[in-house]
C-alpha positions as CSV (number, residue, x, y, z in Angstrom):
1,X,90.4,-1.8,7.3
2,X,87.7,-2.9,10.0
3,X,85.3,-1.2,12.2
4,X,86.2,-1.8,15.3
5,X,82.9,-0.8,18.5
6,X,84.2,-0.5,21.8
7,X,81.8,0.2,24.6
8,X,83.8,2.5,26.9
9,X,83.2,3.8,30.7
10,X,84.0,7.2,32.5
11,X,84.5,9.1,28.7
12,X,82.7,12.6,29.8
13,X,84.3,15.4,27.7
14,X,86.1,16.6,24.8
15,X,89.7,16.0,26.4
16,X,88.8,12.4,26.7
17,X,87.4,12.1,22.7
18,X,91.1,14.0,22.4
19,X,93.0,11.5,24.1
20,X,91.3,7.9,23.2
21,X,91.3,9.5,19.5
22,X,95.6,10.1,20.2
23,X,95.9,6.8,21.6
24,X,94.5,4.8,18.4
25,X,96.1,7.1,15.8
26,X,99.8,6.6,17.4
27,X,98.8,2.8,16.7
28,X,97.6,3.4,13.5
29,X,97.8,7.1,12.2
30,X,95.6,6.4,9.1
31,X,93.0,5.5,11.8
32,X,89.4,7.4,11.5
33,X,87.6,7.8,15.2
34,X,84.2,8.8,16.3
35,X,83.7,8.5,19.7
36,X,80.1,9.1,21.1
37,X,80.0,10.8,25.0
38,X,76.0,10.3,25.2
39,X,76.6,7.0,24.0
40,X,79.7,5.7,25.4
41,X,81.0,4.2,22.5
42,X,84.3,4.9,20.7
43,X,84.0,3.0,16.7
44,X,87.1,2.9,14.7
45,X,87.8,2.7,11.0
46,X,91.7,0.9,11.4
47,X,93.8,-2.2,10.6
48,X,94.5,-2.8,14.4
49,X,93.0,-5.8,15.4
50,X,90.2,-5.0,18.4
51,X,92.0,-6.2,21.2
52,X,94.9,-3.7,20.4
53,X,92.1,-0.9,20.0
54,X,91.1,-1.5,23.4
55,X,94.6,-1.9,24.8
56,X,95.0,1.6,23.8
57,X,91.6,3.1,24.9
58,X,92.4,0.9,28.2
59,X,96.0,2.2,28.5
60,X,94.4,6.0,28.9
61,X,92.6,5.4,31.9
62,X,88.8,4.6,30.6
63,X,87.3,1.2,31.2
64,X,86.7,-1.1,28.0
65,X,83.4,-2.5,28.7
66,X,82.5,-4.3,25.7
């Protein structure tokens, strides 16, 4: 497994940590997420490669910024 930092726009609240956090685990379910509202940064512990991390951060609505 690799960390995986995504700098992500327009999280704001605990249904959004809910739903990026949903997003990666039905990719990977052993996945461990921590995503950071003051920061705007969502870091993964998973075996998905970054890209498809932030297809499925992407896919939810939020803007993948780096």
């Amino acid at each position: 497994m690799a960390t995986v930092a995504l700098k992500v726009e327009g999280m704001s609240c605990q249904h959004c940590v809910r739903a990026i956090t949903a997003a990666i685990r039905e990719r990977d379910p052993a996945a461990e997420v921590r995503v950071d509202l003051a920061a705007g940064t969502v870091h993964a512990e998973t075996s998905l490669p970054r890209e498809a991390v932030a297809a499925a951060v992407a896919a939810e609505g939020y803007t993948v910024a780096g």
